[in-house]
Structures are given as structure tokens and as C-alpha cells.
PAMI-556018 format. One record per atom (N, C-alpha, C): x, y, z. Coordinates in pm, whole numbers, plus 50000, padded with zeros to 5 digits. Example, Ala and Ser with C-alpha at 12.3 -4.5 7.8 and 13.67 -1.06 7.14 Angstrom:
! PAMI-556018
513194943150780
512304955050780
513204967050780
512854977550708
513674989450714
512905000350787
This chain:
! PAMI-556018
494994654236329
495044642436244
496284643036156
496794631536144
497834635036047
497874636535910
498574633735819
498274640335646
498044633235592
498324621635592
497844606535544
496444605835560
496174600735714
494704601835743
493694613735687
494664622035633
493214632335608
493094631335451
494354631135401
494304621535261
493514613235213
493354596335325
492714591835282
491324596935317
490704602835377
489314609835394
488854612835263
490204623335204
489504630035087
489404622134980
490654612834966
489884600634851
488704594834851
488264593634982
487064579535036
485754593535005
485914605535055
484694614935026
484564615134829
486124618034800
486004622734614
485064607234537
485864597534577
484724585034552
483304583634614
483074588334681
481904589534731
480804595434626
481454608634578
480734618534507
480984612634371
481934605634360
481784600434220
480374587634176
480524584934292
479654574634227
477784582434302
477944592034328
476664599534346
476554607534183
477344604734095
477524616633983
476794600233840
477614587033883
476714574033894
475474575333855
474624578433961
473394582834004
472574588733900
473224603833913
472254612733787
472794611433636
473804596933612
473664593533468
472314587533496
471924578633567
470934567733589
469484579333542
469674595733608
468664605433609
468664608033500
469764610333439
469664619033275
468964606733217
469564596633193
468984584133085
467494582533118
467104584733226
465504578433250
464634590733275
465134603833298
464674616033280
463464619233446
461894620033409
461124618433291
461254634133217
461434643933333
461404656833244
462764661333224
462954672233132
463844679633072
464814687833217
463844692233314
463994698733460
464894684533500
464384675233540
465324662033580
466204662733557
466274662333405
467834660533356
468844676433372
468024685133375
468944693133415
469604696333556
468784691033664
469104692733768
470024680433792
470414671433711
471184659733708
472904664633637
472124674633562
473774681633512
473664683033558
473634699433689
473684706933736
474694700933851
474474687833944
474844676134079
476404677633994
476394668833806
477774671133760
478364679233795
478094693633790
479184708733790
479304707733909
478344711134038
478084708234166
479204698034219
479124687034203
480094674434235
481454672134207
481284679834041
482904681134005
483904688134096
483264698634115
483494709934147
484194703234316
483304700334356
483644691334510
484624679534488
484854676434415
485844666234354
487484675234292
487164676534237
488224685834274
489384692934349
488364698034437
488864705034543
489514699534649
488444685734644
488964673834775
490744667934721
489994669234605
491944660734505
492464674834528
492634685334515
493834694434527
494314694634702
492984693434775
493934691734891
494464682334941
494284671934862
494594655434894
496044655834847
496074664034685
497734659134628
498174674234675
497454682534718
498334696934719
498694702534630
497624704934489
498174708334344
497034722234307
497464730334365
496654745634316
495344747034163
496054739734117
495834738133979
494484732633936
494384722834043
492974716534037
491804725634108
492084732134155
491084745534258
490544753334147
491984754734049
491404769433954
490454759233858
490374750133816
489754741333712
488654736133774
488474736833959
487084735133999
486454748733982
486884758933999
486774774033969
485454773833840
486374770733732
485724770833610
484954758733553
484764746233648
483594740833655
482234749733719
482364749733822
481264757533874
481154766733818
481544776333716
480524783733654
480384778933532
480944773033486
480244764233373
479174760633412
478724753833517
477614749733578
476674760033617
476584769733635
476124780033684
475564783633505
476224788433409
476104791733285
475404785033209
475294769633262
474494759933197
472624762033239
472664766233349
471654764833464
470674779133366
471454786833363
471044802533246
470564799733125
471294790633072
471094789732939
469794781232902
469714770033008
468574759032992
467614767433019
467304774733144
466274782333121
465544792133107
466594802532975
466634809032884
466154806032770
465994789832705
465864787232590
464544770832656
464454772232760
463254768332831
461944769032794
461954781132821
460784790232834
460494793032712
461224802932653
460104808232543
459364800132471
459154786632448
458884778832371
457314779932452
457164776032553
455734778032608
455274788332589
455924801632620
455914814932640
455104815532513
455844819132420
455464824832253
454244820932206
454094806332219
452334804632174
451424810132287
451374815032372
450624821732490
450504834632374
451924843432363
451924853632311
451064853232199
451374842932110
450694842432000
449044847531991
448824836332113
446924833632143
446964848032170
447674857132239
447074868932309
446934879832185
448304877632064
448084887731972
446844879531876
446394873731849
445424865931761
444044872331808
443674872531943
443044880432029
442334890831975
443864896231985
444144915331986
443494915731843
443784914831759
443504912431624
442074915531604
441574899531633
440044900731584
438964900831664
């Protein structure tokens, strides 16, 4: 194929994913759970990340690879953190009931 044609591929795929990224604003705003919306970031880092990559080989600019690089683990770091600070919130009153228990 020639370089043009594969060019335009990667524009017509990077728009593609853009307006799939569209989508999980539509997910974050209407939710219903907290999990929703995170798995709606998550498509962001995911998508960027694929966006990106398609534009560095589209314009041939290195630069955009290393900055999809550090999307995806931003995304990855986000994914840790949500449910790191998830949980204990259910967790702790469990704990609670069990030391209240212990007690009396």
C-alpha cells in the first residue's frame, strides 16, 4: 500500500476512536456506578493511548509514542488508585462490626 493510503487509514481509525472516547463521556455523565465511570476512564487512557500511536505513524513524529507511553500508565495508575481507595470504605465498617463483636 502506499503512504498516503495508509495515512489516511490511520486518520479514519484515530477518528474512529475518538468519537468511541464520545461514548464514555455519555458513560461517565450517566454513570449508574462509580465501576462505570471508571471503566469509562480507563477506554480514555486505553484509546488515547491508540490515538496516539496511530498519529505518530501517520505524521512519523517519535514523540507522540513516548506521550502514548505515559498515557497508558497513567491509566494503569488510575485503575490502582480507584481501587485502592474503593474498597476500604466497605471494608472498614465490616471491620468495625467484627471488632464490636470481639469486644462484647
Amino acid at each position: 500500500m502506499s503512504s498516503e493510503l495508509m495515512n489516511t487509514v490511520y486518520h479514519a481509525v484515530a477518528l474512529f476512536l475518538l468519537l468511541t472516547i464520545g461514548g464514555g463521556l455519555v458513560r461517565i455523565w450517566r454513570g449508574p456506578t462509580a465501576a462505570d465511570r471508571l471503566l469509562a476512564i480507563q477506554l480514555f487512557g486505553t484509546t488515547g493511548t491508540a490515538i496516539l500511536i496511530l498519529l505518530s505513524l501517520a505524521v512519523d513524529n517519535q514523540a507522540y509514542q513516548n506521550v502514548a507511553l505515559i498515557f497508558a500508565l497513567l491509566a494503569g495508575i488510575l485503575g490502582v488508585v480507584f481501587t485502592r481507595y474503593a474498597q476500604p470504605a466497605s471494608s472498614s465498617t465490616h471491620n468495625d462490626e467484627e471488632e464490636s463483636h470481639d469486644l462484647g
